[in-house]
ROPAMAR-783242 format. One record per residue: x, y, z of N, C-alpha, C, O in turn; residue number from 1. Coordinates in nm, 3 decimals, decimal comma. Example, Ala and Ser with C-alpha at 12.3 -4.5 7.8 and 13.67 -1.06 7.14 Angstrom:
2
{n.xx->1,319 n.yy->-0,569 n.zz->0,780 ca.xx->1,230 ca.yy->-0,450 ca.zz->0,780 c.xx->1,320 c.yy->-0,330 c.zz->0,780 o.xx->1,424 o.yy->-0,332 o.zz->0,846 num->1}
{n.xx->1,285 n.yy->-0,225 n.zz->0,708 ca.xx->1,367 ca.yy->-0,106 ca.zz->0,714 c.xx->1,290 c.yy->0,003 c.zz->0,787 o.xx->1,341 o.yy->0,114 o.zz->0,804 num->2}
end
This chain:
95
{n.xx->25,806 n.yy->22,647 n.zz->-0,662 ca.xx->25,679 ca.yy->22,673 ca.zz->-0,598 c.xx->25,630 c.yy->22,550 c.zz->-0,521 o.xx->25,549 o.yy->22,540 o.zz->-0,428 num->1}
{n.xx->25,713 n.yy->22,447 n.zz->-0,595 ca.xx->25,643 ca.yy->22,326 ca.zz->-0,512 c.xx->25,678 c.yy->22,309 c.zz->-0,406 o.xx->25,603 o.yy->22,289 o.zz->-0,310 num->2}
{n.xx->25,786 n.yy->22,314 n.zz->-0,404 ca.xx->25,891 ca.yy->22,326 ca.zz->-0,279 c.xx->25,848 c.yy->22,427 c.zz->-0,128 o.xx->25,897 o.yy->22,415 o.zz->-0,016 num->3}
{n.xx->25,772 n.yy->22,497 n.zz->-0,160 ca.xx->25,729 ca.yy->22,571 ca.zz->-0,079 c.xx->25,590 c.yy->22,487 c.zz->-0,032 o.xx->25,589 o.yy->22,447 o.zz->0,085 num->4}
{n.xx->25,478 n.yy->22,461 n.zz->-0,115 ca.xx->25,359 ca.yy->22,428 ca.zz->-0,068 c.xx->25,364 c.yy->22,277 c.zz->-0,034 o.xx->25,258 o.yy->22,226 o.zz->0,002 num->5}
{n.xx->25,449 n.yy->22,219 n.zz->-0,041 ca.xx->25,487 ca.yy->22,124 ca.zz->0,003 c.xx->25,488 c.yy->22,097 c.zz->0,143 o.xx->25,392 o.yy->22,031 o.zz->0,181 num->6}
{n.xx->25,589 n.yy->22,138 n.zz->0,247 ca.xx->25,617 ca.yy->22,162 ca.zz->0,388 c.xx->25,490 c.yy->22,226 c.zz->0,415 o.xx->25,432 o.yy->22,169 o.zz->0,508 num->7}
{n.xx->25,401 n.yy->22,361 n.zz->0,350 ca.xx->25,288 ca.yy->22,418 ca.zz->0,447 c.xx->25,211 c.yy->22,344 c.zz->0,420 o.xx->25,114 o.yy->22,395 o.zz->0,475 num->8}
{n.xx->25,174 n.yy->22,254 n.zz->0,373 ca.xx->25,055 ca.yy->22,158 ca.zz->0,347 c.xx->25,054 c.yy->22,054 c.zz->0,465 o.xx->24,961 o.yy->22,012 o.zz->0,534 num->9}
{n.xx->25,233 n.yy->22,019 n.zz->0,462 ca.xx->25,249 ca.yy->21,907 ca.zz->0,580 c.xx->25,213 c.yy->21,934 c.zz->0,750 o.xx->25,152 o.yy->21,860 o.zz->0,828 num->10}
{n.xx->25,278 n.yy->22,071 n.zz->0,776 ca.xx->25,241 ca.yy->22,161 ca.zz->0,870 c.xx->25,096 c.yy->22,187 c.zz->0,887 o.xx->25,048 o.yy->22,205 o.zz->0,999 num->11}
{n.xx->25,028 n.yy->22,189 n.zz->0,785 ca.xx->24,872 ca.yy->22,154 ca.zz->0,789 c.xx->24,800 c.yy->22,083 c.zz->0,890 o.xx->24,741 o.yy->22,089 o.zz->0,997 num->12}
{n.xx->24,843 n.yy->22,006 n.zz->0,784 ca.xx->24,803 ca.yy->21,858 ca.zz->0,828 c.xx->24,837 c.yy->21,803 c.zz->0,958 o.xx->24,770 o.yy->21,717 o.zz->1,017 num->13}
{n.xx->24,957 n.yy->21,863 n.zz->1,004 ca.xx->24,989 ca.yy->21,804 ca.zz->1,104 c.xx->24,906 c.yy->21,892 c.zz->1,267 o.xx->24,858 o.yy->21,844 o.zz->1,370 num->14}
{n.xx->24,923 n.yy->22,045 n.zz->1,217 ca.xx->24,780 ca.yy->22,084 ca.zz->1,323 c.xx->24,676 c.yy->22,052 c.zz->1,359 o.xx->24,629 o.yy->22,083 o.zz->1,468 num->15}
{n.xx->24,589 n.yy->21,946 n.zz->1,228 ca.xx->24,516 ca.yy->21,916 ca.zz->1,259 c.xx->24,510 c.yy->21,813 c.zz->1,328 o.xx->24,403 o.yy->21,793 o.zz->1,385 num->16}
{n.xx->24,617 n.yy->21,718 n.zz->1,346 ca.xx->24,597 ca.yy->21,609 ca.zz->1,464 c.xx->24,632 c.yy->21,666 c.zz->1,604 o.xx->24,663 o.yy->21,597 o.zz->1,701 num->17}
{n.xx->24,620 n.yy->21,818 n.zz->1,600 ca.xx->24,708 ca.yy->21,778 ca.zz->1,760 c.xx->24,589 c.yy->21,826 c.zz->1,860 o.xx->24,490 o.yy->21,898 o.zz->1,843 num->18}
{n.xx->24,642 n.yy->21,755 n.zz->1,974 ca.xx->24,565 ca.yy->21,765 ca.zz->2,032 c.xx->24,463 c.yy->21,840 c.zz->2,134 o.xx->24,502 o.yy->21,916 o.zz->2,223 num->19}
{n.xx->24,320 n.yy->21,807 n.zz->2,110 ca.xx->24,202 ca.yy->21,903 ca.zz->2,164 c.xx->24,151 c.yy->21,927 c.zz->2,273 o.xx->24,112 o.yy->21,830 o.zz->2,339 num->20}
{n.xx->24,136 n.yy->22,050 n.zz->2,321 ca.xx->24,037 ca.yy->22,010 ca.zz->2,513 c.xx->23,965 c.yy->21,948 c.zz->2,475 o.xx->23,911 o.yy->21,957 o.zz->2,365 num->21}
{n.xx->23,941 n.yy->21,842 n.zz->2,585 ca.xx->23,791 ca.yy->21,764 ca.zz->2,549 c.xx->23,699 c.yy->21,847 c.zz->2,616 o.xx->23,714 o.yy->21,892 o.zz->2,730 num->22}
{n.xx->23,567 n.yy->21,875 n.zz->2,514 ca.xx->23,448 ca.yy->21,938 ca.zz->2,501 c.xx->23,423 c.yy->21,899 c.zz->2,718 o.xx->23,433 o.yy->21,998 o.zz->2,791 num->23}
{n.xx->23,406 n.yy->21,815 n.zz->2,758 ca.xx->23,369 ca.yy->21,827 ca.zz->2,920 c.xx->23,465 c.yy->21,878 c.zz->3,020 o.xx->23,433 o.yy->21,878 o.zz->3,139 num->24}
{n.xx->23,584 n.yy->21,924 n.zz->2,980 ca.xx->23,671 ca.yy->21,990 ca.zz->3,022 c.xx->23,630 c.yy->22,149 c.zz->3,060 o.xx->23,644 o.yy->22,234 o.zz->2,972 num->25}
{n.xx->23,567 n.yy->22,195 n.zz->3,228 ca.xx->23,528 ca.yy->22,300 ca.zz->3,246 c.xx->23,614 c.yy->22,393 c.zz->3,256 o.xx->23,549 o.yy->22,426 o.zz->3,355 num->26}
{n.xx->23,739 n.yy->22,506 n.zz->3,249 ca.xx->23,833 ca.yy->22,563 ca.zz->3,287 c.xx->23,768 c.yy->22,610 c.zz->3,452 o.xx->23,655 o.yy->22,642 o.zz->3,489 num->27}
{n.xx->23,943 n.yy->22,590 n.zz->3,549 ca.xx->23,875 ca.yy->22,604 ca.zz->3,646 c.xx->23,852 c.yy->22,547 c.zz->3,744 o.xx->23,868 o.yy->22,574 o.zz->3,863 num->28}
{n.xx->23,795 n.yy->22,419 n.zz->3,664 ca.xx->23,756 ca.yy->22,283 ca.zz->3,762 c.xx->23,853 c.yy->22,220 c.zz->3,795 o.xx->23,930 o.yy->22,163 o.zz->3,718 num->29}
{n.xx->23,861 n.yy->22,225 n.zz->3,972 ca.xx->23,968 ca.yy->22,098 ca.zz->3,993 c.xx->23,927 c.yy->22,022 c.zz->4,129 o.xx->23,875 o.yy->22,070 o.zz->4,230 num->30}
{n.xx->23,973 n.yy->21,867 n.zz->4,098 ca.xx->23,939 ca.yy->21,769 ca.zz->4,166 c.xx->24,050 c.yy->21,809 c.zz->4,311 o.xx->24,167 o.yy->21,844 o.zz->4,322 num->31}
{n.xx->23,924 n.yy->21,776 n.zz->4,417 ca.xx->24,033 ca.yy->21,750 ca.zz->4,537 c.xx->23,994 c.yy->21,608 c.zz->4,607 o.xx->23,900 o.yy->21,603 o.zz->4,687 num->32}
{n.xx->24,039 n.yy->21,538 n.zz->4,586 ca.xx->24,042 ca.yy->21,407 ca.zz->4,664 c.xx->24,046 c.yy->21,452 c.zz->4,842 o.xx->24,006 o.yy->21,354 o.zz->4,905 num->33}
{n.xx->24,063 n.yy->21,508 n.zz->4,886 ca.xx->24,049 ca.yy->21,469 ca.zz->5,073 c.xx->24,009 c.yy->21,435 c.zz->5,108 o.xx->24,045 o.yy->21,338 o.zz->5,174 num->34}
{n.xx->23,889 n.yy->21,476 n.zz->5,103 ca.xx->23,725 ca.yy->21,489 ca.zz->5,174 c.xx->23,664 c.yy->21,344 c.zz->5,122 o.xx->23,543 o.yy->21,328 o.zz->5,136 num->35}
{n.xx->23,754 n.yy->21,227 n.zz->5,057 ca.xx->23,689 ca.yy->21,122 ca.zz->5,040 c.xx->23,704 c.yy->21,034 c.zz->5,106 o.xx->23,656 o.yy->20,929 o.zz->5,063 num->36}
{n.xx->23,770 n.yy->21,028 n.zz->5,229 ca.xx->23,781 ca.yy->20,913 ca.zz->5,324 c.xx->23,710 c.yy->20,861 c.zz->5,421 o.xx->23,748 o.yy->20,792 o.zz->5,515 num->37}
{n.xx->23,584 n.yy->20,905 n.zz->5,390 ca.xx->23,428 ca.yy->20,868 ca.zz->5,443 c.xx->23,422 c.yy->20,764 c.zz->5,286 o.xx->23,413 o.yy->20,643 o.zz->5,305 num->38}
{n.xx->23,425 n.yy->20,802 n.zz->5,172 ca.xx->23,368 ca.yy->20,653 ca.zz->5,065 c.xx->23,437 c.yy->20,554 c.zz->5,094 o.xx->23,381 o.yy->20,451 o.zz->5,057 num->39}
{n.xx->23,559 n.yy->20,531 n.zz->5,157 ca.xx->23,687 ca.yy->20,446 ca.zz->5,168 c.xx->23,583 c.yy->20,314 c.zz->5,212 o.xx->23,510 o.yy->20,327 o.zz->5,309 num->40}
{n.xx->23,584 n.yy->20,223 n.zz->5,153 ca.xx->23,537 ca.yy->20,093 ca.zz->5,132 c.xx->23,335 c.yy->20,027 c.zz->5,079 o.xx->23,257 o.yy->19,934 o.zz->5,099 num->41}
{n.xx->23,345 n.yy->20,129 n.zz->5,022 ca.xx->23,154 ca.yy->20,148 ca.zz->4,956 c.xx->23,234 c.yy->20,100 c.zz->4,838 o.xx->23,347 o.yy->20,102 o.zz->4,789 num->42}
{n.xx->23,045 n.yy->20,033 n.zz->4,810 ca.xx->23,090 ca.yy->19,965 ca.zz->4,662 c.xx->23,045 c.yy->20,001 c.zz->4,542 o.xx->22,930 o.yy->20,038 o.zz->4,569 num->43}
{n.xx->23,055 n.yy->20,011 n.zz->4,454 ca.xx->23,035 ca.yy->20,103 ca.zz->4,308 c.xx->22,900 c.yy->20,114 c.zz->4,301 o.xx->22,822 o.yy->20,022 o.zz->4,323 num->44}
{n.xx->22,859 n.yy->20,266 n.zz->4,259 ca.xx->22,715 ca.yy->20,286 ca.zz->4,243 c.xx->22,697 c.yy->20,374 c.zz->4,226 o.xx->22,768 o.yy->20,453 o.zz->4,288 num->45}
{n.xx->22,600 n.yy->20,429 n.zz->4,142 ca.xx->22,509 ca.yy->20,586 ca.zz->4,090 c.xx->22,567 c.yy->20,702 c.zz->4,217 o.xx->22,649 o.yy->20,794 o.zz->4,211 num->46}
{n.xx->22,499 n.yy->20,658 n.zz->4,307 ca.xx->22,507 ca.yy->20,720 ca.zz->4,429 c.xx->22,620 c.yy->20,751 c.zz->4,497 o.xx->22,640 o.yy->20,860 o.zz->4,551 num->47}
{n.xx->22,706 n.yy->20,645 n.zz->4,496 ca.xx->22,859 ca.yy->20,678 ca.zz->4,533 c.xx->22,942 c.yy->20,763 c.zz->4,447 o.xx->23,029 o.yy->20,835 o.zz->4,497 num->48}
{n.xx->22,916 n.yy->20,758 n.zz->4,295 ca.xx->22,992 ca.yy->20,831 ca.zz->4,219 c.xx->22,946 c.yy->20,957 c.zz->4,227 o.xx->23,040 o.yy->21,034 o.zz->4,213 num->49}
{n.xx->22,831 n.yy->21,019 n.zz->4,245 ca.xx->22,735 ca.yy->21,093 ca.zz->4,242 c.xx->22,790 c.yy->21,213 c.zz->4,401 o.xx->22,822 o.yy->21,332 o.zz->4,397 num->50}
{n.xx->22,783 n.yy->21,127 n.zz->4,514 ca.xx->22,872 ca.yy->21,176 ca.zz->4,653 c.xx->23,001 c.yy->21,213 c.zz->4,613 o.xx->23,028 o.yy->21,332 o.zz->4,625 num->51}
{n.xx->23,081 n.yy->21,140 n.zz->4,571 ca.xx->23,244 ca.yy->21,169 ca.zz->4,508 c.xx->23,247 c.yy->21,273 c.zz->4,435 o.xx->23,301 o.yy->21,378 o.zz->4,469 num->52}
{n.xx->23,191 n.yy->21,253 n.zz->4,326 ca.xx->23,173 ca.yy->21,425 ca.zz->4,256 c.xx->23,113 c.yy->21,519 c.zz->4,344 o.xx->23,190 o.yy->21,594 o.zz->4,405 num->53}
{n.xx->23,009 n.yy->21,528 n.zz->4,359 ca.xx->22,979 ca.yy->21,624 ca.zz->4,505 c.xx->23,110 c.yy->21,697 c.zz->4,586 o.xx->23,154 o.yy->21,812 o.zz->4,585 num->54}
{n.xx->23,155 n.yy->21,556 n.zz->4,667 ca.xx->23,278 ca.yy->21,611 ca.zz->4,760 c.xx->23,404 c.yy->21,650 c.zz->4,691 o.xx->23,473 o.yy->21,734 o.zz->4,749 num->55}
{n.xx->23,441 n.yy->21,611 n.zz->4,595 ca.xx->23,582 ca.yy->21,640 ca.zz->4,529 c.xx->23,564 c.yy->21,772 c.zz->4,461 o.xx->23,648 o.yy->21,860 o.zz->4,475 num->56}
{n.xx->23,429 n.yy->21,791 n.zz->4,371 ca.xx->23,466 ca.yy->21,886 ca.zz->4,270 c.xx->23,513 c.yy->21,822 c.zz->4,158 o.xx->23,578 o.yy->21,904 o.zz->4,092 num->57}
{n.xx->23,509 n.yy->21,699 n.zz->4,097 ca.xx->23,568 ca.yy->21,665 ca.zz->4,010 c.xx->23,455 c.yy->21,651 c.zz->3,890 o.xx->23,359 o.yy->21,576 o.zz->3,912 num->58}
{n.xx->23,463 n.yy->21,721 n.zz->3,760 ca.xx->23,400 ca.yy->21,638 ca.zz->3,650 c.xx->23,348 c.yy->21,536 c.zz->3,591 o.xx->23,258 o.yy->21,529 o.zz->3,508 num->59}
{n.xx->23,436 n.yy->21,430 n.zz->3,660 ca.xx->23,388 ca.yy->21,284 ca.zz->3,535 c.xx->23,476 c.yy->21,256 c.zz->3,681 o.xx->23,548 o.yy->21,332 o.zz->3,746 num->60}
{n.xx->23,436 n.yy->21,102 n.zz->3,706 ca.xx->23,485 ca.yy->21,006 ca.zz->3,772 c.xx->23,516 c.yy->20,857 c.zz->3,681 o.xx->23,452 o.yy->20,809 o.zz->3,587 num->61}
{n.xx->23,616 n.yy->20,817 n.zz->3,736 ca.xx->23,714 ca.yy->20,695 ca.zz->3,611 c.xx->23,695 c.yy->20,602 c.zz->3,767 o.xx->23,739 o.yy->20,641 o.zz->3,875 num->62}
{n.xx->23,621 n.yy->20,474 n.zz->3,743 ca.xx->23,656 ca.yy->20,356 ca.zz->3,859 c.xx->23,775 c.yy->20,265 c.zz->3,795 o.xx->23,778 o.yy->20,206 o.zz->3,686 num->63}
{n.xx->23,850 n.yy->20,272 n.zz->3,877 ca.xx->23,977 ca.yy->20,143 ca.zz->3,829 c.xx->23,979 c.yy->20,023 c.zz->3,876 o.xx->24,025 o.yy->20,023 o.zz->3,990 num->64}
{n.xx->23,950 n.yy->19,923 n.zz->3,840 ca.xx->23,931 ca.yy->19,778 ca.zz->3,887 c.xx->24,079 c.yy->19,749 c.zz->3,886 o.xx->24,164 o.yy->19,817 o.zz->3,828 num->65}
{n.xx->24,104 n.yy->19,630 n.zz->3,964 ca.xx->24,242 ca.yy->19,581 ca.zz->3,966 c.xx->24,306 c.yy->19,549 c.zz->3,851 o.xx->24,241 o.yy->19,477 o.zz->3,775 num->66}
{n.xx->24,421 n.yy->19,584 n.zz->3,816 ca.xx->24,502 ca.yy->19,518 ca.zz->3,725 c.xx->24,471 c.yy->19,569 c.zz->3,579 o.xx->24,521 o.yy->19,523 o.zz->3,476 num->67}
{n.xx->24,355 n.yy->19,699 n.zz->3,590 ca.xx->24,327 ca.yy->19,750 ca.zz->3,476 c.xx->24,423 c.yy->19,833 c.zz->3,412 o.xx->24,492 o.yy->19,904 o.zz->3,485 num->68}
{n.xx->24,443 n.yy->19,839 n.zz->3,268 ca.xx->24,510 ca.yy->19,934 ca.zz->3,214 c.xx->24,426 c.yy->20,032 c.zz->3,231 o.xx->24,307 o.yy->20,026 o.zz->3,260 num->69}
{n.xx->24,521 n.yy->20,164 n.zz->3,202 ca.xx->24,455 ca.yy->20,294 ca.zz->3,186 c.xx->24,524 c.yy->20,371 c.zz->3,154 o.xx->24,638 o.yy->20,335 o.zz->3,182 num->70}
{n.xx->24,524 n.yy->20,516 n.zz->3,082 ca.xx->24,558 ca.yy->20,614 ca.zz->3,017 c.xx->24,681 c.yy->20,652 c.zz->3,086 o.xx->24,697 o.yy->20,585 o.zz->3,188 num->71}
{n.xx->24,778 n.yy->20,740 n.zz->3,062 ca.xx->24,800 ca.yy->20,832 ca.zz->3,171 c.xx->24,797 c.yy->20,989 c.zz->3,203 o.xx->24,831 o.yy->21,036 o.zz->3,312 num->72}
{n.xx->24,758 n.yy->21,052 n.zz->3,109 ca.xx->24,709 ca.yy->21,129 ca.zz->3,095 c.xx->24,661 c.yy->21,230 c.zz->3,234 o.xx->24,565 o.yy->21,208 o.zz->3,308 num->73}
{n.xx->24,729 n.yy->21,310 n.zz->3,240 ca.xx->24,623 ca.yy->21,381 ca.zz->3,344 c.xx->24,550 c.yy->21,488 c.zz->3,361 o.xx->24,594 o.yy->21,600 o.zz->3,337 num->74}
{n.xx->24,401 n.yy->21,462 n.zz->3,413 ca.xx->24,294 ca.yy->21,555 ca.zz->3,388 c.xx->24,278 c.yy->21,623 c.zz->3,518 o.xx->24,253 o.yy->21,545 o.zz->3,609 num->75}
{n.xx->24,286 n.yy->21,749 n.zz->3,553 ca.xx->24,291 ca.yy->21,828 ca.zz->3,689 c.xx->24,166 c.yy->21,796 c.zz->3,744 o.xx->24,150 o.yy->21,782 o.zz->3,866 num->76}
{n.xx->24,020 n.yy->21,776 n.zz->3,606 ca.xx->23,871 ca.yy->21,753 ca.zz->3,677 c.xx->23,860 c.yy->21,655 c.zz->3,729 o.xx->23,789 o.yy->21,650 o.zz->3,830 num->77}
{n.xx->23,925 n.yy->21,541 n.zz->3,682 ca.xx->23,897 ca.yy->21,396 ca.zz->3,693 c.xx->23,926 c.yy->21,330 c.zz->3,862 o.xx->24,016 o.yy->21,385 o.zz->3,924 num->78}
{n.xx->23,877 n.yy->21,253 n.zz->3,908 ca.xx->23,857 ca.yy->21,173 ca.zz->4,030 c.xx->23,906 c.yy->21,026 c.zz->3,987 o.xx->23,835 o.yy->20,996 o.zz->3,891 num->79}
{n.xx->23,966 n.yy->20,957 n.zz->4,005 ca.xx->24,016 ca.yy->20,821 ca.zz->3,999 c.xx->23,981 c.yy->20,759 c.zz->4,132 o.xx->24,024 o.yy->20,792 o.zz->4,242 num->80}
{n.xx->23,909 n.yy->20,678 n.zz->4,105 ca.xx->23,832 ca.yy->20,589 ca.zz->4,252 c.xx->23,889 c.yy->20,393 c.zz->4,212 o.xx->23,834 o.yy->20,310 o.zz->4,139 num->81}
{n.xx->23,963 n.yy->20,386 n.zz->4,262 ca.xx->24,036 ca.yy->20,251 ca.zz->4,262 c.xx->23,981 c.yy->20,174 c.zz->4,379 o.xx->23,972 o.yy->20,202 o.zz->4,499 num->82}
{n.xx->23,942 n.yy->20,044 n.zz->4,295 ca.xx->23,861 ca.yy->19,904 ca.zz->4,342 c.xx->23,922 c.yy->19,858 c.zz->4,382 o.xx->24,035 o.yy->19,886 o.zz->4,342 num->83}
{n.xx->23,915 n.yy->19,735 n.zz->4,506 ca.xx->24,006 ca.yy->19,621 ca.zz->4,570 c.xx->23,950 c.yy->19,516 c.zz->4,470 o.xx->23,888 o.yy->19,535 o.zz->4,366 num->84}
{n.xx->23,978 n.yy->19,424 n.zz->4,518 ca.xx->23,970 ca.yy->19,269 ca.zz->4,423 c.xx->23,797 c.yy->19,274 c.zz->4,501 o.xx->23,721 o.yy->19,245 o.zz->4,409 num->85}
{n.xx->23,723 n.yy->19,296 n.zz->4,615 ca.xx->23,597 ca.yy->19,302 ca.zz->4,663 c.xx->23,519 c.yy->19,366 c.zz->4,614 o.xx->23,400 o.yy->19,357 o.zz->4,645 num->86}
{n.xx->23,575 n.yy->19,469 n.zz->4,503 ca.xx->23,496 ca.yy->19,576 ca.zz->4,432 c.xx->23,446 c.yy->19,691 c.zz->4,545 o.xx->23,334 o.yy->19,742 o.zz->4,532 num->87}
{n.xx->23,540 n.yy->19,731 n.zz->4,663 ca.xx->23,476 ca.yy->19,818 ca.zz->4,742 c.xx->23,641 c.yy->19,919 c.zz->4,678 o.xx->23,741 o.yy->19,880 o.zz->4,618 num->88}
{n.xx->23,591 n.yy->20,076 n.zz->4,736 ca.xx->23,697 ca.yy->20,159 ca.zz->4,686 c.xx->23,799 c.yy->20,138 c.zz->4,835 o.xx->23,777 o.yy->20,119 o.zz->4,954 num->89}
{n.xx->23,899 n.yy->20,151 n.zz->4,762 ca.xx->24,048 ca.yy->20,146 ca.zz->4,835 c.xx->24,082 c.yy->20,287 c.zz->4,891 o.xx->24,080 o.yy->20,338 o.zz->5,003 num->90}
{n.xx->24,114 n.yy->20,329 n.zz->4,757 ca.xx->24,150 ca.yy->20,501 ca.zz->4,759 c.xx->24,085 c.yy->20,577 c.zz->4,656 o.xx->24,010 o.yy->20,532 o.zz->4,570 num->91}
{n.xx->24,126 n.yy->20,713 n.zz->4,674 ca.xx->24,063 ca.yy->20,771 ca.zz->4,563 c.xx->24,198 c.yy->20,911 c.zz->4,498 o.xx->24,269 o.yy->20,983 o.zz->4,567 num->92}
{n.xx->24,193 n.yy->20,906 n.zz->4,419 ca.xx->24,332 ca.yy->20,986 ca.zz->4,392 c.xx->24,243 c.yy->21,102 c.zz->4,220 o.xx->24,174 o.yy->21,065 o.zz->4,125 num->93}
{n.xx->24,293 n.yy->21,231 n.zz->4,258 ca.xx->24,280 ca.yy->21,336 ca.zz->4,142 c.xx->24,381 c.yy->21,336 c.zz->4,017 o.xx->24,504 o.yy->21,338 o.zz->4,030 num->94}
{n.xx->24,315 n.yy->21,334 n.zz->3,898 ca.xx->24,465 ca.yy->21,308 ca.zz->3,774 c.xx->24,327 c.yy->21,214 c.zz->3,669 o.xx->24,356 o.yy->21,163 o.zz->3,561 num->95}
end
């Protein structure tokens, strides 16, 4: 008997780590970067992130400073707005 509840316990346990939509994840929503090559060199702000979501459609916006680590993970909502060493945006890329 042990032998049995053994493995479904582990199998348990192990569902419970896997992994969850994150709760701001809208189904649906997806980022289009095009329409951002009017922000191409503005510098970080309420307002700029605020326009970017506007024009993309994207959920959550991630700014990447130079040389930053980051996830890799990719989120269809998400907007990635990458900094020069001036802190103005370079590009802007969906993921």
């Amino acid at each position: 008997m042990i032998r049995l509840a053994l493995p479904a316990a582990a199998l348990a346990l192990l569902g419970a780590c896997a992994p969850k939509t994150p709760p701001e994840l809208i189904p649906g929503v997806e980022c289009n970067a095009s329409k951002l090559d009017g922000l191409t060199g503005k510098m970080r702000s309420p307002e700029v992130e605020a326009e970017a979501k506007r024009l993309s459609g994207a959920n959550v916006v991630r700014w990447l400073e130079p040389n930053a680590i980051v996830t890799m993970e990719f989120r269809a909502d998400r907007l990635n707005l990458h900094l020069g060493t001036d802190g103005k945006i370079g590009s802007a890329r969906c993921g």
